[in-house]
C-alpha positions as CSV (number, residue, x, y, z in Angstrom):
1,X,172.0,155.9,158.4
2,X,175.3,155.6,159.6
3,X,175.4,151.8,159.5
4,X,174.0,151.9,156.1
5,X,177.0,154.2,154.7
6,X,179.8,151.7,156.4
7,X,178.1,148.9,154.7
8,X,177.8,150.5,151.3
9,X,181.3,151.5,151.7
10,X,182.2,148.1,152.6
11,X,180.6,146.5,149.7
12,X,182.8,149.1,147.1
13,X,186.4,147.6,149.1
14,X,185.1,144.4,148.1
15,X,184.1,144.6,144.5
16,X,180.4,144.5,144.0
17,X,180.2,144.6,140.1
18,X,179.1,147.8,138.7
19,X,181.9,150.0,140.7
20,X,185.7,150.4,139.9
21,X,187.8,148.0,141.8
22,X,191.9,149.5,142.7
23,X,194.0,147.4,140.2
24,X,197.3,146.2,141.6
25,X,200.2,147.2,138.5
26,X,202.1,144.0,137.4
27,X,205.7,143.5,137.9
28,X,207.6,145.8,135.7
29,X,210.9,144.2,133.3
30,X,213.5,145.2,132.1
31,X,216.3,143.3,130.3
32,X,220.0,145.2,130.0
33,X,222.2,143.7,126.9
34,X,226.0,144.6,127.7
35,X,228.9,144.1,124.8
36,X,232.5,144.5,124.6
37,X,235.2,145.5,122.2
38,X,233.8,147.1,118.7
39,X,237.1,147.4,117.4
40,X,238.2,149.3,114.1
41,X,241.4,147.7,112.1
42,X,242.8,148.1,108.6
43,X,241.1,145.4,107.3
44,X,237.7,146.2,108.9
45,X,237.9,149.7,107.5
46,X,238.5,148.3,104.2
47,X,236.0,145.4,104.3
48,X,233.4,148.0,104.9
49,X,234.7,150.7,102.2
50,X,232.9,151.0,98.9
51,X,235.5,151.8,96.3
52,X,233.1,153.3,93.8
53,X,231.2,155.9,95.5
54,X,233.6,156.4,98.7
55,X,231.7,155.7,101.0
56,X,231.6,153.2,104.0
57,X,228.7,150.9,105.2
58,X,228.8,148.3,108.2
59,X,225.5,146.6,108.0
60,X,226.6,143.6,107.2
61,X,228.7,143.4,109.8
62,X,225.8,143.1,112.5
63,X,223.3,141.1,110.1
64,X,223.2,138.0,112.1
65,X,223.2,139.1,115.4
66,X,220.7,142.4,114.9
67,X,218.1,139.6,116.3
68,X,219.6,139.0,119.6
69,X,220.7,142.7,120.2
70,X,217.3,144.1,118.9
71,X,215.2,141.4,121.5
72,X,216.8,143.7,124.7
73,X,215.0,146.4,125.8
74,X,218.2,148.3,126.6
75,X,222.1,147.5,124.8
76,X,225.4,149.4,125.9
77,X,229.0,148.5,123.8
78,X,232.1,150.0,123.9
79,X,233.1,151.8,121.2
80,X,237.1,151.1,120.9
81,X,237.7,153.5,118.5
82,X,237.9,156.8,117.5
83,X,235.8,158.6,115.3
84,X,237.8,161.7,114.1
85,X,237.7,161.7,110.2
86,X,240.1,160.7,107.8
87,X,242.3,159.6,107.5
88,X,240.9,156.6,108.4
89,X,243.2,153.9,110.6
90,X,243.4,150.8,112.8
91,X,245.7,149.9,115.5
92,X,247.7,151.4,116.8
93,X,245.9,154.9,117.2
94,X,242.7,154.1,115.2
95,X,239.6,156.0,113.6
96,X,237.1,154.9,112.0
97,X,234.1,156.0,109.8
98,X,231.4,157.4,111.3
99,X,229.2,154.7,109.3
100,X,230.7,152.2,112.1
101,X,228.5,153.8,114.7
102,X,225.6,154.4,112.4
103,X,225.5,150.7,112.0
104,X,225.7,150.2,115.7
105,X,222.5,152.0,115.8
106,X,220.9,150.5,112.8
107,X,221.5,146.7,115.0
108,X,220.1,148.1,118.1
109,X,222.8,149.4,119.9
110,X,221.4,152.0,122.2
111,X,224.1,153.5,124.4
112,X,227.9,153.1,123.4
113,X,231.0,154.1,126.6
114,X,233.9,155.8,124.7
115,X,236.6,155.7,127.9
116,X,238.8,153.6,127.3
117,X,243.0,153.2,126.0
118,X,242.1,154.3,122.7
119,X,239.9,157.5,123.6
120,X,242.6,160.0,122.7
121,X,244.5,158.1,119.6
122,X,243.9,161.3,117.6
123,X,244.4,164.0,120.5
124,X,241.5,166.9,120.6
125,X,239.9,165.8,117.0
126,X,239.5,162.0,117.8
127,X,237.9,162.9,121.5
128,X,235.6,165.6,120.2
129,X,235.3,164.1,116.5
130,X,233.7,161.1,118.3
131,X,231.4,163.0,120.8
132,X,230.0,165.1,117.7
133,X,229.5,162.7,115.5
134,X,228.1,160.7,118.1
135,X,225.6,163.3,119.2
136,X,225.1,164.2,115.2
137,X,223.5,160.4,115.0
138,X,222.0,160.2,117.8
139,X,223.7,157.8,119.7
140,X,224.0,158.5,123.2
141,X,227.0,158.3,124.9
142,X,229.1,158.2,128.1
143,X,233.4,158.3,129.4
144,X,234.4,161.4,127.5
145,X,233.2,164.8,127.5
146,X,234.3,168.2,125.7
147,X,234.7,170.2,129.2
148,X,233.6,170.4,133.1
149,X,230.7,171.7,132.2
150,X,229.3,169.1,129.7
151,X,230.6,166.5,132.4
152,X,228.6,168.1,135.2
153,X,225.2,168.0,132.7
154,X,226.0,165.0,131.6
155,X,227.6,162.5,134.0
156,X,226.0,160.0,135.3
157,X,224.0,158.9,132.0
158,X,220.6,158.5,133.4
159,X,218.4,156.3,131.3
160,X,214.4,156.3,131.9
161,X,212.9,153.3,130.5
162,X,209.8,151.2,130.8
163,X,209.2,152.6,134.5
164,X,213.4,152.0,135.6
165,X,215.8,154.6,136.1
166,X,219.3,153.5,135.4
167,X,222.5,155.1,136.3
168,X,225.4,154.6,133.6
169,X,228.7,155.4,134.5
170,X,231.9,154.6,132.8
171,X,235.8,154.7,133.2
172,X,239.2,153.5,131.6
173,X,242.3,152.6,133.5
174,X,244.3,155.1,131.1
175,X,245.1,156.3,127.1
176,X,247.9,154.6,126.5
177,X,250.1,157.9,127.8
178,X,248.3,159.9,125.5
179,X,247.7,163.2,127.5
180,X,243.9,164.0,127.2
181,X,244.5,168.1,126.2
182,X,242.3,170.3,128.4
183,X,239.4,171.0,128.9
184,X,238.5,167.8,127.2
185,X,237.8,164.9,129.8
186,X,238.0,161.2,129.4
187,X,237.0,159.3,132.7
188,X,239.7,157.7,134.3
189,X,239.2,154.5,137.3
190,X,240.2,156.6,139.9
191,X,238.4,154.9,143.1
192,X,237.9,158.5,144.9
193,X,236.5,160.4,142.0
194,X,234.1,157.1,141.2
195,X,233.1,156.8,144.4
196,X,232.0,160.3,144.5
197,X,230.5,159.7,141.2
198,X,228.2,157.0,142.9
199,X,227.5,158.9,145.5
200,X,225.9,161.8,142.9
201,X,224.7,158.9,140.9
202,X,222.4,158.2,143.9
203,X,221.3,161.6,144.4
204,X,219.5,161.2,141.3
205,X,217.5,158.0,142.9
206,X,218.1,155.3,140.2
207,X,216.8,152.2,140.4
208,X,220.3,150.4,139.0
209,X,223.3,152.1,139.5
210,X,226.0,150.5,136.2
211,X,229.9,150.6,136.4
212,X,231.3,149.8,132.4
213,X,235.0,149.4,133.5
214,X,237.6,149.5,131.2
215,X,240.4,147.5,133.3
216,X,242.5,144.7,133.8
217,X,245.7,143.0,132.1
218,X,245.0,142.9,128.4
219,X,244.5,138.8,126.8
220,X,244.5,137.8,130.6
221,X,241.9,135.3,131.4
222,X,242.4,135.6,135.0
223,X,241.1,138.9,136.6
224,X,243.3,140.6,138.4
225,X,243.6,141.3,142.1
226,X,243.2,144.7,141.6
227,X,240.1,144.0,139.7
228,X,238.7,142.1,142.0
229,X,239.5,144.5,144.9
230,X,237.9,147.3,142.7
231,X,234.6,145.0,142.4
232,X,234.1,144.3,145.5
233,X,234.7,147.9,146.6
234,X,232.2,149.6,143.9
235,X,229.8,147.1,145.0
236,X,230.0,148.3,148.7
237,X,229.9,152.0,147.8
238,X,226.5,151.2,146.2
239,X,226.8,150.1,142.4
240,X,224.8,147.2,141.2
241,X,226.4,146.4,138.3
242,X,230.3,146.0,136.9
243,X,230.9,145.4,133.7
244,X,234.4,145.1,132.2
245,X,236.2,145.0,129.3
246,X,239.6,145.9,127.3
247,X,241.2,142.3,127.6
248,X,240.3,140.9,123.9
249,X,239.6,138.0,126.5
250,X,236.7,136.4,128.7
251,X,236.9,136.5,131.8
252,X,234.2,135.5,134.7
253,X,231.1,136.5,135.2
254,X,229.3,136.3,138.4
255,X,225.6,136.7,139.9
256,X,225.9,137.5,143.6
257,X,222.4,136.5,144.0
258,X,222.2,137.0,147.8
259,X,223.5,140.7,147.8
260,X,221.2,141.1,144.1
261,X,224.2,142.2,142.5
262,X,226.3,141.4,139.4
263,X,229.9,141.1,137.9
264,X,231.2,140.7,134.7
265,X,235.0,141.2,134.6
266,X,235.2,140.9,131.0
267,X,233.4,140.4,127.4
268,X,236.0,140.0,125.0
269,X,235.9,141.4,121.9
270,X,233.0,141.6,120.3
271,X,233.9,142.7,116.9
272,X,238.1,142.5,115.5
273,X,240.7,141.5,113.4
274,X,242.2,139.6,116.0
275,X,242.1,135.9,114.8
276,X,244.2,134.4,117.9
277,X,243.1,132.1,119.9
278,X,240.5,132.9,122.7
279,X,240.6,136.7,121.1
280,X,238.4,135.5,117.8
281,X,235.2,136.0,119.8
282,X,233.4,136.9,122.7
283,X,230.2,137.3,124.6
284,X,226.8,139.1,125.0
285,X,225.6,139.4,128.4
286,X,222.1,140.0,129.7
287,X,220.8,140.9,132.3
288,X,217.0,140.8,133.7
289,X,215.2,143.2,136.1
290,X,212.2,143.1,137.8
291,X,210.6,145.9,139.7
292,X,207.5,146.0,142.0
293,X,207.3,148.9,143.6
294,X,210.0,151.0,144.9
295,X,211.9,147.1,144.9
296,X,214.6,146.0,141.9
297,X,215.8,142.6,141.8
298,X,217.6,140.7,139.4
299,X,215.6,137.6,137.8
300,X,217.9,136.0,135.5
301,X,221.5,136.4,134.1
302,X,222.7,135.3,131.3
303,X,225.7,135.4,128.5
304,X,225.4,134.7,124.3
305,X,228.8,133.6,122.7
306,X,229.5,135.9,119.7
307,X,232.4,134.5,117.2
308,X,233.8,136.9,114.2
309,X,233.6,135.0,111.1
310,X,235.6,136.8,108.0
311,X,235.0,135.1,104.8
312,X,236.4,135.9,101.6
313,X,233.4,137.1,99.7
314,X,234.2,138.3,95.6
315,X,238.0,138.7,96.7
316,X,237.1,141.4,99.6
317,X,237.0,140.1,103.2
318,X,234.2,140.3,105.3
319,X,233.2,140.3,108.7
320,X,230.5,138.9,110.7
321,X,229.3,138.5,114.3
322,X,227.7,135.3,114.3
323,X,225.8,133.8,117.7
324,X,227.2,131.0,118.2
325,X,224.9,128.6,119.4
326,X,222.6,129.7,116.6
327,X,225.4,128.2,114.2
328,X,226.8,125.6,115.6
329,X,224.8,122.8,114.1
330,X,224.9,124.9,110.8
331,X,227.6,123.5,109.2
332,X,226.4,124.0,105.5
333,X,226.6,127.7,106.5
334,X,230.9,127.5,106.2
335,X,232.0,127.4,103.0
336,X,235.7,126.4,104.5
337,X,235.3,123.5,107.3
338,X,238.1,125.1,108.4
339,X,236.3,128.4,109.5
340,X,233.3,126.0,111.0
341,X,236.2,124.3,113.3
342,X,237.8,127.7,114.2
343,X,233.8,128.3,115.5
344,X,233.6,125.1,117.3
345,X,237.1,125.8,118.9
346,X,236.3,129.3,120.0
347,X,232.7,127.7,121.1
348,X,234.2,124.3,122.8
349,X,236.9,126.5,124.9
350,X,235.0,129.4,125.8
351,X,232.5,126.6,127.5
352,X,234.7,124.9,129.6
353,X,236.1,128.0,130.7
354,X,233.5,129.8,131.9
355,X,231.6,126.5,133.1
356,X,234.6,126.5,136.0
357,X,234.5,130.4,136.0
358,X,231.1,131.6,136.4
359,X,228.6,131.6,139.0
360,X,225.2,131.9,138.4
361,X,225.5,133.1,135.0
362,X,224.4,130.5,132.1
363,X,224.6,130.4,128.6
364,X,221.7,131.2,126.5
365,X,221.3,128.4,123.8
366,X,219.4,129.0,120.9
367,X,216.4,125.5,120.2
368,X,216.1,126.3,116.9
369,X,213.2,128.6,117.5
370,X,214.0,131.3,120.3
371,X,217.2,131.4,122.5
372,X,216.9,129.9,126.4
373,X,218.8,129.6,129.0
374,X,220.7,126.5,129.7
375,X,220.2,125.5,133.0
């Protein structure tokens, strides 16, 4: 009897049809979209205003590159502005409508980091008028806070998706010596506190632990030593990913493959009114997980160039985030040859750069059907 039992029991390990065989779960994915500046200046303010019925509407703005956003699973952008009412302002202390993060949203923005130089341009109202309308929207959000308390609840950002846990932190150097009135709290890059910060973050068990850094020498191209130092240290203390911004600038990005880690020092802008060379533009950058298991690794990593074309549309200027290699060949698209070359500059520079640059991180290059990366 009991030689019978092993040998049934035998035949079920194996498979015999008729019984239910253990499935092994496929390798789970994840892709992570990071972008940089969404700045807010006069003229941005006023391309999106509608005179007749007062209000304000961005869509536009993100029409072309709602595609490319929309195809990651998760985005996070800095929002460089304030959103504290009217009046309504650019640089140098700006606020914006609301409608600006609304269409964030509607182009499949998920997550948007509010510390950074510009948090507390309009004191107590521009710090808490952003976190409510924020939270009003539905747009969650990370870097400032209304108090201690809503810190403790709510820092790190943990984000749950498709079977990954991800750990969002972010941090600005400063606010332009604008004192941040208590108890309201905008993170600031102090290496202790982060580090602690890391250290909860990991309490929490995420799979991918994300520095969003706002750092550096502003239109520098060149990260600085003490961003560099600040990398390398995060990355020892346990974070897997540093992404920068605040320089209007690229600057390197780099896939330490062997340690399964990532840098990207910074994104440029992604939406301005800066027209200045190297600031006209910027990039997208994605990158891949893979989980099996209790085991994250990153497959691939990759950066989109994103260039702000403003037209002159029925007397009113507009503004568009174009991907570039998507319009490159599109020459017919430009009214003015001159905005086509101003593309092409922005495209031809921001190549060569980050050819010498990077390491490990390629540009994705659109065929005409679906974007790949060019290896």
């Amino acid at each position: 009897m009991f030689r019978l039992v092993l040998i049934f029991l035998i035949f079920m390990c194996l498979g015999v049809p008729g019984y239910n065989q253990v499935t092994v779960p496929e390798e789970e994915k994840l892709s992570l979209l990071f972008i940089g500046d969404i700045m807010g200046h006069d003229s941005q303010i006023w391309s999106a205003e509608n005179l007749k019925t007062g209000t304000w509407d961005y869509n536009d703005v993100f029409m072309y590159i709602k595609p490319v956003i929309s195809d990651a699973d998760i985005a996070v952008a800095n929002l460089e502005v304030t959103l504290a009412g009217p009046p309504y302002k650019g640089y140098p202390q700006f606020s914006s409508p609301a409608a600006l993060a609304d269409a964030c949203r509607n182009a499949g923005i998920d997550y948007l980091v509010t510390a950074n130089n510009h948090a507390a341009d309009r004191g107590k109202d521009g710090i808490t008028g952003t976190i409510n309308r924020l939270d009003s929207i539905g747009i969650p959000h990370t870097g400032t806070f209304t108090d201690q308390a809503a810190k403790d609840s709510l820092h790190p950002l943990i984000i749950n998706k498709k079977g990954f846990s991800i750990a969002l932190m972010n941090y600005t150097y400063g606010t332009n010596g604008i004192r941040v009135p208590e108890p309201l709290i905008v993170n600031t890059l102090d290496k202790n506190q982060i580090a602690g910060d890391i250290e909860k973050a990991r309490s929490k068990n995420p799979d991918i632990m994300v520095l969003f850094l706002h750092w550096g020498n502003e239109y520098d191209t060149i990260p600085s030593f003490i961003q560099t130092e600040l990398a390398k240290y995060f990355l020892s203390m346990g974070a897997d990913l540093v992404i920068g911004s605040h320089q209007h600038v690229l600057q390197r990005m780099v896939w330490l493959m062997d340690e399964n880690k990532a840098v990207v020092y910074s994104l440029g802008n992604f939406v301005s009114n800066q027209r200045k060379p190297k600031t006209d533009g910027g990039s997208m950058v994605r990158i891949d997980m893979v989980k099996t298991g209790d085991q994250v690794v990153i497959s691939g990593a990759g950066y989109y160039l994103t260039w702000v074309y403003t037209p002159i549309v029925d007397y009113d200027q507009k503004f568009y985030i174009l991907p570039c290699s998507e319009f490159e060949k599109n020459a017919d698209f430009f009214p003015s040859m001159t905005d086509f070359m101003q593309m092409k500059k922005f495209i031809n520079d921001s190549r060569a750069f980050l050819y010498k640059q990077n390491i490990n991180v390629k540009e994705y290059i659109f065929n005409g059907s679906y974007w790949l990366l060019n290896n």
